[in-house]
C-alpha positions as CSV (number, residue, x, y, z in Angstrom):
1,X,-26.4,21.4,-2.6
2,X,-23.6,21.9,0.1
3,X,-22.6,18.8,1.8
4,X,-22.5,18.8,5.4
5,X,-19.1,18.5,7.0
6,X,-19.6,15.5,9.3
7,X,-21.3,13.9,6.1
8,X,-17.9,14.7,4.5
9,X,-16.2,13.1,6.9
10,X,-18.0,10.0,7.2
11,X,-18.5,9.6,3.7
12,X,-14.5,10.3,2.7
13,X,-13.9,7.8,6.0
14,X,-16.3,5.3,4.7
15,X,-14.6,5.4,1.0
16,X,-11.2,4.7,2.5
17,X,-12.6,1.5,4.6
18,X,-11.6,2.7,7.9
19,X,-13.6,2.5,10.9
20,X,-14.6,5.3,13.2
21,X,-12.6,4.0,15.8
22,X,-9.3,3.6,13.4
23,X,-10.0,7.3,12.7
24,X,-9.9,8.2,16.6
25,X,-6.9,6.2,16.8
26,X,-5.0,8.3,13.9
27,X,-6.2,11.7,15.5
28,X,-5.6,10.7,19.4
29,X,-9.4,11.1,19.9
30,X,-11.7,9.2,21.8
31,X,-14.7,6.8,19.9
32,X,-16.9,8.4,21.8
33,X,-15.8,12.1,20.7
34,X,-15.2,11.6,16.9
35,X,-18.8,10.1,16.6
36,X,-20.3,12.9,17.9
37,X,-18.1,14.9,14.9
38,X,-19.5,12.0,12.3
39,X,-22.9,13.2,13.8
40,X,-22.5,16.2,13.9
41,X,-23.7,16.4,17.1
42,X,-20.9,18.5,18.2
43,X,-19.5,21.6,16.9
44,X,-15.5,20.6,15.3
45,X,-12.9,23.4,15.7
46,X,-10.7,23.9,12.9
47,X,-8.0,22.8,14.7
48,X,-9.3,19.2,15.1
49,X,-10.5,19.1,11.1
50,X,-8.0,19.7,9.9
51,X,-5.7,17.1,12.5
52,X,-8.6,14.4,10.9
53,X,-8.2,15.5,7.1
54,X,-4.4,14.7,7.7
55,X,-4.8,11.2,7.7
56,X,-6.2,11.6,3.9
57,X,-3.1,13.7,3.0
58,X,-5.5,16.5,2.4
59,X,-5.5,20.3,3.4
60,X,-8.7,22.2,4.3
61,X,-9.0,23.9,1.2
62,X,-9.7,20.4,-0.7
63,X,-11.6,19.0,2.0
64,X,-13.9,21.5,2.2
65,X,-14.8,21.6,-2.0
66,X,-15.4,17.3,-2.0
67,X,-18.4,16.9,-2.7
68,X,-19.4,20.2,-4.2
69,X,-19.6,19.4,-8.3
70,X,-19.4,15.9,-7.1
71,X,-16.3,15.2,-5.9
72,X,-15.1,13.1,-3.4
73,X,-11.2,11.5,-2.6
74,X,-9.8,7.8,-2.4
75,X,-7.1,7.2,-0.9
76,X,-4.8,4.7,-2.5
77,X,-3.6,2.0,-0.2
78,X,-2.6,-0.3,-2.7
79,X,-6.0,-1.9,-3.5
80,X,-8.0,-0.2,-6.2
81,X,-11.6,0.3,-5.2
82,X,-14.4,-0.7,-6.6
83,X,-16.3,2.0,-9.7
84,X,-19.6,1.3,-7.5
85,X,-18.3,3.0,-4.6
86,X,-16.5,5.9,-6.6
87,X,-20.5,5.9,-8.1
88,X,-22.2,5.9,-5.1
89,X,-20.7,8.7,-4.0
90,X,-19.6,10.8,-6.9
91,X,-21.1,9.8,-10.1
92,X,-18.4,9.9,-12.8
93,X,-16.1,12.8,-11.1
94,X,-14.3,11.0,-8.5
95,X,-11.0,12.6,-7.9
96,X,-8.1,11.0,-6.5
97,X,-5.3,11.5,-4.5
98,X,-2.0,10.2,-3.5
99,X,1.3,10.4,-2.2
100,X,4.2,10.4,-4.4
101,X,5.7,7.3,-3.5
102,X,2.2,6.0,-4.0
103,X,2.2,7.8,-7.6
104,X,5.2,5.6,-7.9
105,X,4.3,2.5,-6.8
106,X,1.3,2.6,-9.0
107,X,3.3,3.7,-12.4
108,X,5.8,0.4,-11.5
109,X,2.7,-1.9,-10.9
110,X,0.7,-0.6,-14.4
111,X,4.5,-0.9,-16.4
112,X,4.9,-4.2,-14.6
113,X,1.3,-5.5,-15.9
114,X,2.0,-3.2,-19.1
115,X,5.5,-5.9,-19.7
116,X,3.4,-8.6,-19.3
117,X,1.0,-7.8,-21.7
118,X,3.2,-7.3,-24.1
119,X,5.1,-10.6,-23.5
120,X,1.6,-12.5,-23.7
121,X,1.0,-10.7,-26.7
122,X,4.3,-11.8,-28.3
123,X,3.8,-15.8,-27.2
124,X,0.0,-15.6,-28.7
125,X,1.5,-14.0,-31.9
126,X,4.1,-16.9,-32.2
127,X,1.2,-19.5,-31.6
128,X,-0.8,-17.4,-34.3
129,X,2.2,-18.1,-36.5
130,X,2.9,-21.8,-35.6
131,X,-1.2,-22.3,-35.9
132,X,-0.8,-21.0,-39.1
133,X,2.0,-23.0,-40.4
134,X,0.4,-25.8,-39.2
135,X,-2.2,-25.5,-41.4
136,X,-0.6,-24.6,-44.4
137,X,1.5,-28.1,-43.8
138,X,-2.4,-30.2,-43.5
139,X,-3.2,-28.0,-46.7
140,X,-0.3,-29.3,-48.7
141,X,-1.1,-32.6,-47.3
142,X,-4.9,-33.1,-48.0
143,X,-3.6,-31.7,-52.1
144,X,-1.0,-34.5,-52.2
145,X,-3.8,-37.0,-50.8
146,X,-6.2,-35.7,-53.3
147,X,-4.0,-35.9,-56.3
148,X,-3.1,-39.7,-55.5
């Protein structure tokens, strides 16, 4: 089944948490005009699509294949959204796209939480240890307390 274009639209706005009117803002259009588009009570030129499906960093080509074989695009605004939305709307093919300095501000962020995973790692293996120790001490205690 072919999803409609203003479905599209709304959908892929929706799943980035912007508002209709922060979307007529980004494209210098009135409230008033993109609704009508969200509608689809008015016919969109290609012209104007493809000045909207800029603010998602997309080109027509992609725009017009989400949601065909479920697809649909998040935009990564550094929060991570929620699987039920990605669900709601794609089942488990959600595809998503960013900007390269977005790439990179994700990779630092996971190798920064990556680090401290493996530093709380290390500190619970040195309490393992010390826990351990601990109670090989009590056991050598409790033996010298049973053989007096």
């Amino acid at each position: 089944m072919q999803t409609k274009i203003n479905d599209k639209l709304r959908i892929l706005r929706n799943m980035n948490d912007l508002t209709q009117e922060v979307m007529a803002e980004k494209i210098d259009m009135s409230l008033n005009n993109y609704g009508d588009i969200e509608r689809g009570d008015t016919k969109i030129t290609t012209e104007k699509l493809e000045k909207i499906i800029q603010v998602f960093n997309m080109d027509l080509l992609e725009f017009l294949l989400l949601g065909e074989k479920g697809r649909f695009c998040l935009i990564y605004d550094g929060n991570f959204y929620n699987s039920h939305v990605q669900n709601s709307y794609s089942g488990d093919n959600a595809n998503f796209y960013y900007s390269e300095e977005k790439q990179d501000l994700i990779i630092k962020e996971l190798q920064t939480t990556l680090q401290h995973q493996k530093e709380k790692i290390n500190l619970l293996q040195e309490k393992i240890e010390d826990l351990k120790n601990s109670i090989a001490q009590k056991d050598e205690y409790i033996e010298l307390l049973k053989k007096s």
